[in-house]
C-alpha positions as CSV (number, residue, x, y, z in Angstrom):
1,X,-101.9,-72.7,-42.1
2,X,-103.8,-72.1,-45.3
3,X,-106.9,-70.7,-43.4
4,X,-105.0,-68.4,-40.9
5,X,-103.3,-66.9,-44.1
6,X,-106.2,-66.6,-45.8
7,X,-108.3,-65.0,-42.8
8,X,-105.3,-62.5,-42.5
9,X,-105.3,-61.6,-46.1
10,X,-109.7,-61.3,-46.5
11,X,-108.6,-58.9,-43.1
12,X,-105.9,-57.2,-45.0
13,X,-107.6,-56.2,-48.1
14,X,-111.4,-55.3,-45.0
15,X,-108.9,-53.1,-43.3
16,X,-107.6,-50.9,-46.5
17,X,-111.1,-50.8,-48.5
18,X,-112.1,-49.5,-44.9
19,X,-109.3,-46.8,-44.5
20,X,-108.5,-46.4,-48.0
21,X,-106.3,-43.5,-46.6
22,X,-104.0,-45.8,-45.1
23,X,-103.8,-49.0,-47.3
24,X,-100.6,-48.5,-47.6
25,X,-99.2,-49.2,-44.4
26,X,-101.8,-51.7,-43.7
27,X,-100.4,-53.8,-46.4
28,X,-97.0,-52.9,-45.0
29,X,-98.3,-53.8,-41.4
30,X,-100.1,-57.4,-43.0
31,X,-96.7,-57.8,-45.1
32,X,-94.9,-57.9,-41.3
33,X,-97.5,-60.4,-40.4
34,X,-97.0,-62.8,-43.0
35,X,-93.0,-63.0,-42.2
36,X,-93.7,-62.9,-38.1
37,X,-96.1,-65.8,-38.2
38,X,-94.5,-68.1,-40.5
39,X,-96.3,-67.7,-44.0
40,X,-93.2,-66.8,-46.3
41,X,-90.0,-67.5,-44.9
42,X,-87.3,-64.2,-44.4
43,X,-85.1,-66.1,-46.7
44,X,-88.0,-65.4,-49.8
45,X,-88.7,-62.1,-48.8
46,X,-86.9,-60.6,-51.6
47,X,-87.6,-63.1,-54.2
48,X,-90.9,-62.6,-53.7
49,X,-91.3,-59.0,-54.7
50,X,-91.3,-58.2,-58.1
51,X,-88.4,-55.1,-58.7
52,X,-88.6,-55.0,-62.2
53,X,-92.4,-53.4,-61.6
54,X,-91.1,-51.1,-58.5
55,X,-88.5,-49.8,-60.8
56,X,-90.2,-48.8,-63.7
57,X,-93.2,-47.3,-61.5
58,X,-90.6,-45.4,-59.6
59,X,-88.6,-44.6,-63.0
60,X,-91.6,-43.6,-64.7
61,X,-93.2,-41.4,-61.7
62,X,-90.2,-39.8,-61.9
63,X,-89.7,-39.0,-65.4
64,X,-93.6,-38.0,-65.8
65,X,-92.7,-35.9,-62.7
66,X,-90.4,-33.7,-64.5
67,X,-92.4,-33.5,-67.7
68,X,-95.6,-32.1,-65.8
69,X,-93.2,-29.8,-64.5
70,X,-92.0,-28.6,-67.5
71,X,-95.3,-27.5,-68.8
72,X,-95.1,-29.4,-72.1
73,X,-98.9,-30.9,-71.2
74,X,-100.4,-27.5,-70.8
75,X,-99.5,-26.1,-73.9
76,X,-100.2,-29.0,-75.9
77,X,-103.4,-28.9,-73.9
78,X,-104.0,-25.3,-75.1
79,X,-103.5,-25.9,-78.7
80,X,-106.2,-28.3,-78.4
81,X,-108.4,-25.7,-76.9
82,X,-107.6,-23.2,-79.4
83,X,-108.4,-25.6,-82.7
84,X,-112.1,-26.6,-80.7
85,X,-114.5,-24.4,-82.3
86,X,-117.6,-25.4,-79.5
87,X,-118.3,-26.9,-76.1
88,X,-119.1,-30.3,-77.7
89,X,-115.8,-30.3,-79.7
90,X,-113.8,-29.0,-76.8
91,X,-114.9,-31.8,-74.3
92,X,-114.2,-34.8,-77.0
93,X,-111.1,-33.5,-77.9
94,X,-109.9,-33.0,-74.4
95,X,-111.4,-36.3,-73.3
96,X,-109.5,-38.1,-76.5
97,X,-106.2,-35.9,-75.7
98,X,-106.5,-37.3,-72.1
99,X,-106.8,-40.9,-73.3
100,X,-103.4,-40.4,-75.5
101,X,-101.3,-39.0,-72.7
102,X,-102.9,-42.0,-70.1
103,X,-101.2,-44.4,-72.5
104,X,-97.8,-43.0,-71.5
105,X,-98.2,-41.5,-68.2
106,X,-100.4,-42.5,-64.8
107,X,-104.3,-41.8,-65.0
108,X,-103.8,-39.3,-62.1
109,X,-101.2,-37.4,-63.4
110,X,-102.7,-36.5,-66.5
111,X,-105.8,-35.8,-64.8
112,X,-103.6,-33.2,-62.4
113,X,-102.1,-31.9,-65.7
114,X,-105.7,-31.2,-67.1
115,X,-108.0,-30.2,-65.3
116,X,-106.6,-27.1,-63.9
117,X,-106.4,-26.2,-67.6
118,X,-109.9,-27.5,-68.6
119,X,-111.0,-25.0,-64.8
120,X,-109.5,-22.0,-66.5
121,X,-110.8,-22.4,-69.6
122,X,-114.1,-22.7,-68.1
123,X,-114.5,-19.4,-66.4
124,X,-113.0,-17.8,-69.6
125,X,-115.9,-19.0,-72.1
126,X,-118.2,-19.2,-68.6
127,X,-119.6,-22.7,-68.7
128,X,-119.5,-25.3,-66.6
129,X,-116.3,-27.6,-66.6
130,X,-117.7,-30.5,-64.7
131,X,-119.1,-32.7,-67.9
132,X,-115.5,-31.9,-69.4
133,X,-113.7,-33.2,-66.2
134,X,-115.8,-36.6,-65.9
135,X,-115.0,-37.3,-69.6
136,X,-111.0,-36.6,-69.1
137,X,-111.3,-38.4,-66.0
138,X,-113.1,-41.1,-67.6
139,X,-111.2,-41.5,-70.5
140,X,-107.7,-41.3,-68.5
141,X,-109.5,-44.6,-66.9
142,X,-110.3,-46.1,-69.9
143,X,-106.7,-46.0,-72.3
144,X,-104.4,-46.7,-68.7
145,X,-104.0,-50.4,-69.8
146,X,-102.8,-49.3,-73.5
147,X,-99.5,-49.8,-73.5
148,X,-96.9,-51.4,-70.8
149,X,-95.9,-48.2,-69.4
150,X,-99.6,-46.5,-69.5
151,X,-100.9,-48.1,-65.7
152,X,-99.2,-49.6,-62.9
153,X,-102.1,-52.3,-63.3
154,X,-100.1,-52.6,-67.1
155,X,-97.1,-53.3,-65.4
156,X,-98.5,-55.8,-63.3
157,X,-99.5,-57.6,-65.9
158,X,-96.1,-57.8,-68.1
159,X,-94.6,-58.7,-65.0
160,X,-96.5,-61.6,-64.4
161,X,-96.7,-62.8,-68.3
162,X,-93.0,-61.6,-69.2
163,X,-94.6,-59.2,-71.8
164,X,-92.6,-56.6,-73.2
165,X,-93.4,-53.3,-74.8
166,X,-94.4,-54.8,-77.8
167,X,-96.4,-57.2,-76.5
168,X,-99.0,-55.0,-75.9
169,X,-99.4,-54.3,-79.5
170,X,-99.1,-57.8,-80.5
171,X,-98.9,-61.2,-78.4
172,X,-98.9,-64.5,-79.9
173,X,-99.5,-63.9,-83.4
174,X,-102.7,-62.1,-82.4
175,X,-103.2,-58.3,-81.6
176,X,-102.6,-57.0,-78.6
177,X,-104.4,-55.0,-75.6
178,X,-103.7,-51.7,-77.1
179,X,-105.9,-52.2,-80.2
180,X,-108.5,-54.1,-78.0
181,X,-108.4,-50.7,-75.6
182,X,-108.2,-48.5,-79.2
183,X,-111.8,-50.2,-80.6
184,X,-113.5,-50.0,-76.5
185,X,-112.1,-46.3,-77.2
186,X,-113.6,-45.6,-80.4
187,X,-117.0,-47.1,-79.0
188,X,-116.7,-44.8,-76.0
189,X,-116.1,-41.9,-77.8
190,X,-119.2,-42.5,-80.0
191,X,-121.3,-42.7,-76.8
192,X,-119.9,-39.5,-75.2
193,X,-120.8,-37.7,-78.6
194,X,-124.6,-38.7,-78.5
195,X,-124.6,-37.7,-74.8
196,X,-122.9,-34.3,-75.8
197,X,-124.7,-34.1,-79.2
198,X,-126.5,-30.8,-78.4
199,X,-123.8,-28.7,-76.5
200,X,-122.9,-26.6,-79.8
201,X,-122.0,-23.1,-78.2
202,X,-119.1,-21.5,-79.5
203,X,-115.8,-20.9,-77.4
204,X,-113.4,-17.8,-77.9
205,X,-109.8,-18.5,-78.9
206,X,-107.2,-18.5,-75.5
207,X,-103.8,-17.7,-75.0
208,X,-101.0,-20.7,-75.4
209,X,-98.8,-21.4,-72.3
210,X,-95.3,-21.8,-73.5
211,X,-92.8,-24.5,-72.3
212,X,-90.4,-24.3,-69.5
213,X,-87.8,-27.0,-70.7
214,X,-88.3,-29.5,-73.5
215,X,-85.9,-32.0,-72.1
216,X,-88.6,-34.2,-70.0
217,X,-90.3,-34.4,-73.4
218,X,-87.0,-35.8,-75.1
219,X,-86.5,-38.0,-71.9
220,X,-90.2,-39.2,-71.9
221,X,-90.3,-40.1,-75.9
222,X,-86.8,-41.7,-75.1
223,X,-87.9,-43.7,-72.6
224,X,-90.5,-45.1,-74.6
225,X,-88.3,-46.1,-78.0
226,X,-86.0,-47.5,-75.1
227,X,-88.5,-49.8,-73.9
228,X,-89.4,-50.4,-77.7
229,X,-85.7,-51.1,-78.5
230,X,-85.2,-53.3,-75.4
231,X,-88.1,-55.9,-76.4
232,X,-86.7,-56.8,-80.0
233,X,-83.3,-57.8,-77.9
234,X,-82.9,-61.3,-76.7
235,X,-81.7,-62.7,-73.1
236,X,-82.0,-59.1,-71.6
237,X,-81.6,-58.9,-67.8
238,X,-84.8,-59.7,-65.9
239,X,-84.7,-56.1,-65.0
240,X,-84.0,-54.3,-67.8
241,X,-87.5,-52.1,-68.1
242,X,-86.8,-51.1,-65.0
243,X,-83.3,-50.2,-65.5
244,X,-84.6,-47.7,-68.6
245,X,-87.2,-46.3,-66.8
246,X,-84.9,-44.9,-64.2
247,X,-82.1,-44.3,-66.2
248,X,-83.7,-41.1,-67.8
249,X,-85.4,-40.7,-64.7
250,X,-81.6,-40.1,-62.9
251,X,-80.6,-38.2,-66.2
252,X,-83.4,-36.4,-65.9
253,X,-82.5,-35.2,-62.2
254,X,-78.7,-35.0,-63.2
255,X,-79.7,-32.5,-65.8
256,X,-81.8,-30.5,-63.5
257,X,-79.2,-30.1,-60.9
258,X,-77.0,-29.0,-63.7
259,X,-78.8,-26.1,-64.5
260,X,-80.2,-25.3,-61.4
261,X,-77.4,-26.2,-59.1
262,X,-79.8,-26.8,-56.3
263,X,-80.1,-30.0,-54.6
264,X,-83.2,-28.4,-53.5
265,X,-84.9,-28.8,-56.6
266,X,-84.0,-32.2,-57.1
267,X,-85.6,-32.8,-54.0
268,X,-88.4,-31.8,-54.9
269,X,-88.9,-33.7,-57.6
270,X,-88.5,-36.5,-55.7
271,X,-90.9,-35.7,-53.4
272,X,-93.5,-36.0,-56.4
273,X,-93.1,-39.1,-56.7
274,X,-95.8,-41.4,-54.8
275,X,-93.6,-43.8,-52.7
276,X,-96.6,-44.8,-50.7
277,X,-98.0,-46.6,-54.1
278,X,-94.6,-48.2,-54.0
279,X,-94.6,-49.3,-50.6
280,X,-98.3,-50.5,-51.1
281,X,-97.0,-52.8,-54.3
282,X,-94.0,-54.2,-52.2
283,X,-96.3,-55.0,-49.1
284,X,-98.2,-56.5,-51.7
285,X,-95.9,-58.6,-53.2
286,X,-94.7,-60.0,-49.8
287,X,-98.6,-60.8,-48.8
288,X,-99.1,-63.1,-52.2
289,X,-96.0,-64.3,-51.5
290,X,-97.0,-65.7,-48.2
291,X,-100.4,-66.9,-49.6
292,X,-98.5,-68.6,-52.3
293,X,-96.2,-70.5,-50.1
294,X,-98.9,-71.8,-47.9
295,X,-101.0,-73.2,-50.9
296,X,-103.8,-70.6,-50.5
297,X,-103.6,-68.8,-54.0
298,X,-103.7,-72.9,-55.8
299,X,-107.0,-73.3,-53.1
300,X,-108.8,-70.0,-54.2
301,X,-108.1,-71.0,-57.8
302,X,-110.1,-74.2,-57.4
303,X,-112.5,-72.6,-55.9
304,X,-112.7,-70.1,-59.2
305,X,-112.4,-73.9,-61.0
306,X,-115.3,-75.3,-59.2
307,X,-117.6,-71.9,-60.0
308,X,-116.9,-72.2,-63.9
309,X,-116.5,-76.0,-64.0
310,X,-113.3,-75.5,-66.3
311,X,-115.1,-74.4,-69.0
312,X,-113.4,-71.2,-70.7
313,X,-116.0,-68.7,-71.7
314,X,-117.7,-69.4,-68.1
315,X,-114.7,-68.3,-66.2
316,X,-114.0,-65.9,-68.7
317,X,-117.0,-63.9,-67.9
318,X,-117.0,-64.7,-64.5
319,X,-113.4,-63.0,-64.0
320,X,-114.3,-59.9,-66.4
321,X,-118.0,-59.8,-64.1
322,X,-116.0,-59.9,-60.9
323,X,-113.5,-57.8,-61.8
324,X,-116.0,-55.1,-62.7
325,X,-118.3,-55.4,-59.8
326,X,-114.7,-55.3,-57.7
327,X,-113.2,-52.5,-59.2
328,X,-116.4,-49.8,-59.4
329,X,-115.4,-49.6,-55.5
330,X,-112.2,-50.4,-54.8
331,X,-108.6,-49.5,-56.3
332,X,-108.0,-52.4,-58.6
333,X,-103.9,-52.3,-58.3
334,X,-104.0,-54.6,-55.1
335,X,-107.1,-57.0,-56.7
336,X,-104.8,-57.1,-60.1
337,X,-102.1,-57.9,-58.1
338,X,-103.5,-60.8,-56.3
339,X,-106.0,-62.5,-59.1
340,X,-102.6,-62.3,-61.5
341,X,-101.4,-65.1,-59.3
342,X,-105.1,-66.6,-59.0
343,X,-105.3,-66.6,-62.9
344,X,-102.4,-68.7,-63.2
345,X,-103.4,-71.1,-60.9
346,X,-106.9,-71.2,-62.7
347,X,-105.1,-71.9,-66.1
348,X,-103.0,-74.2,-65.1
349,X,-105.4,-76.3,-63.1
350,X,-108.1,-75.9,-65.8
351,X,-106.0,-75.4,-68.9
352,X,-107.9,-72.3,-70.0
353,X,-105.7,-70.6,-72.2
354,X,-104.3,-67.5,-69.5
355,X,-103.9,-64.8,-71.8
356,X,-107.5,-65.0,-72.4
357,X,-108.4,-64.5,-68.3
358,X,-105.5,-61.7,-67.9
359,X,-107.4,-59.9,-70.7
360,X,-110.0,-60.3,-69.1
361,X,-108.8,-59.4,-65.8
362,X,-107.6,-55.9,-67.3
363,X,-110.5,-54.9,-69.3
364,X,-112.8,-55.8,-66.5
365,X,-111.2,-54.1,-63.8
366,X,-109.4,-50.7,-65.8
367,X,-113.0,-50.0,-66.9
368,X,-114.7,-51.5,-64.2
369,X,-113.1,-48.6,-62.3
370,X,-115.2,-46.0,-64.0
371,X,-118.8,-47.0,-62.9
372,X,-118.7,-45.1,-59.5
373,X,-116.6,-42.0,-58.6
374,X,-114.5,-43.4,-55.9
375,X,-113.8,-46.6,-58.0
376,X,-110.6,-45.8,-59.9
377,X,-108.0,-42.8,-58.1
378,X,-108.3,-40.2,-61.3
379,X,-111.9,-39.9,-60.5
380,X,-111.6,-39.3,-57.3
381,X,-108.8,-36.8,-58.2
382,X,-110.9,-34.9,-60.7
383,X,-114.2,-34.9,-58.3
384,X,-112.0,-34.0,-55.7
385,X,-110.4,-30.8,-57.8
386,X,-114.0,-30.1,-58.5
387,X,-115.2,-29.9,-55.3
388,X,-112.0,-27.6,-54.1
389,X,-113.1,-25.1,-56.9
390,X,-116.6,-24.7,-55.6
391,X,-118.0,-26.8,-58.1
392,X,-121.0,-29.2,-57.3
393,X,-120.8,-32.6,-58.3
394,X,-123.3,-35.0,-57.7
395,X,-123.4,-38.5,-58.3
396,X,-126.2,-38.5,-61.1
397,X,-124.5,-36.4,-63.5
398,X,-121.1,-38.4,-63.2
399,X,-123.4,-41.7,-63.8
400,X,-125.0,-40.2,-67.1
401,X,-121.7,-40.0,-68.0
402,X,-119.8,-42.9,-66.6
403,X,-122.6,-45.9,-66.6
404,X,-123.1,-45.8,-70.8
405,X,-119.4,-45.0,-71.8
406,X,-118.4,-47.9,-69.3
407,X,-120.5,-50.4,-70.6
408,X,-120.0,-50.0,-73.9
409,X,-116.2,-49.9,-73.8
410,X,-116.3,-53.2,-70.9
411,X,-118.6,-55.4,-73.5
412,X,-116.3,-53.9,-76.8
413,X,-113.5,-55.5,-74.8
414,X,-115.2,-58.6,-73.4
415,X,-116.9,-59.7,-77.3
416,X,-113.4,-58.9,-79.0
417,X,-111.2,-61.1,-76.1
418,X,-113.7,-63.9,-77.6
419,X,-113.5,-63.5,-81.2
420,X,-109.6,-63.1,-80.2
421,X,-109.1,-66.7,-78.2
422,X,-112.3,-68.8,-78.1
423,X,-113.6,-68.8,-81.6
């Protein structure tokens, strides 16, 4: 049984790098497999998917939904513009701007939210925005795994290690990913400088959009000391992170329809939100349930085992090389989501300490995801808005770009996971 599942799920994960277009309903299509055939039992179905992750996704989709909509990020986005005295100043600031908002809010989203703005300023001061759009894009990438809210591939991860907001800050008496992703960011933003060292024109001043409706903002910051609040609080409900996240979601669509008095408009915020990344993590959560239950995920973690011969700092690198290598050409939320389950295996058949391969795991595959254009969504989002504009975009530029801020920021975040947990 262990092979058939595992020839399904190699097949599974063939079929969506394939038709990238579709993974979702591939995964939905495997996910109907695994229960058909006997992998994971009905009766496990539901324990098996994780809705404390599907919650806050949805919750926070939501939530970040309204707050695009309210325009907040554009003007905040123009104040920027308007302190940048040149081109070189304008692109780090925007790039370090766009790093700070991916902490909060999905790597897509706040490339949507920029971009157009960094397009307009562009034809105003008449240069070229596509070196500013790689390093927002980039940078988006590169802070996602910040904080427990900031990635999907975040939430992952404080599902499967029961990590709270503030464990992301500090775990275990150690510090935590977001100072590990602050110090790669530091390094990257020294890189991006030399690259950008002689772009010194000056830029004229430009006009500040004004808000719509500051109550996404209050909802968004709210959200955030909520999740804060929630982690200093012992026994909480298993879902209780979800719970906040879609609480101000709801109030957020409660005060909408309030003022609007359109169900319409509520509507359409809910059609912002991506449901088919939520139908992909379900589907998901089903197919490493079924591997789970047939043995498989304890058979590929021997296997990982047998590669580094239990020794920690050889596994360790081999899961942050793999994970890079995997993720410059794939979407790394359905590889996070299986190794997770891999990773504990590994750890507790080798006794490597797991915090030390999650790490890993995250640094390897968030900024993995940066190397190549199609390897993390917000690049392909920002080539793609590019491209629409009549922009030219050619792989060689993005890789001046992308290959030295990648590296640095990957081995930043590989050295300081050892100084952290093997010396």
């Amino acid at each position: 049984m262990i092979v058939y599942a595992l020839a399904l799920f190699i097949f599974t994960y063939v079929l969506m790098f394939s038709f990238s277009k579709y993974k979702s309903y591939i995964a939905l299509g495997s996910a109907l497999l695994f229960v058909i055939l006997g992998f994971l039992p009905v009766d496990k179905i539901i324990a098996s998917i994780d809705f404390n992750v599907l919650l806050m996704i949805f919750g926070t989709m939501g939530t970040v939904s309204l707050f695009v909509e309210s325009r907040m990020p554009n003007m905040l986005a123009d104040i920027i513009i308007k302190k940048a005295t040149n081109i070189k100043n304008l692109t780090i600031t925007l790039a370090l701007f766009s790093a700070i908002i991916s902490a909060f809010i999905d790597n897509v989203v706040t490339v949507l939210m920029l971009v157009p703005v960094t397009l307009e300023v562009a034809k105003k001061i008449e240069v070229s925005p596509v070196p500013i759009v790689f390093a927002i894009s980039i940078f988006s990438n590169l802070e996602g795994a910040a904080t427990l809210v900031g990635d999907t591939t975040s939430i992952l991860l404080a599902g499967a290690m029961d990590m709270n907001f503030m464990d992301f800050f500090f775990y275990q008496g150690r510090i935590g990913l977001f100072f590990i992703v602050q110090i790669s960011l530091i390094a990257a933003t020294l890189v991006l400088y030399y690259i950008i060292r002689k772009k010194n024109r000056k830029i004229e001043d430009c006009k500040v959009q004004r808000v719509k409706d500051y109550v996404p903002t209050i909802l968004l910051v709210m959200t955030v000391l909520t999740l804060i609040g929630a982690s200093f609080i012992p026994n909480t409900p298993d879902l209780i992170n979800g719970y906040i996240c879609v609480f101000y979601f709801l109030l957020g669509l409660f005060i909408k329809l309030i003022r609007t008095k359109k169900v319409k408009a509520v509507l359409k915020t809910f059609r912002e939100i991506d449901f088919e990344t939520l139908l992909l993590l379900a589907s998901l959560f089903v197919i490493i349930g079924g591997i789970k239950e047939t043995g498989a995920i304890d058979k590929i973690g021997e296997f990982f085992t047998t590669i580094g011969t239990n020794n920690a700092f050889i596994m360790y690198t081999l899961i942050v090389v793999i994970s890079v290598l995997v993720s410059a050409f794939i979407d790394n939320i359905p590889y996070v989501a299986t190794m997770l389950f891999v990773i504990g295996s590994i750890s507790e058949a080798s006794g490597i300490p797991a915090i030390l391969l999650y790490y890993g795991l995250i640094v390897g595959s968030t900024l993995g995801g940066n190397i190549t254009p199609i390897g993390a969504s917000a690049n392909i989002t920002a080539i793609g808005l590019l491209k629409r504009n009549g922009y030219r975009v050619s792989n060689k530029e993005y890789f001046k770009y992308s290959i030295p801020i990648s590296i640095i920021a990957i081995l930043v975040g590989y050295v300081m996971n050892i100084f952290l947990f093997l010396l």
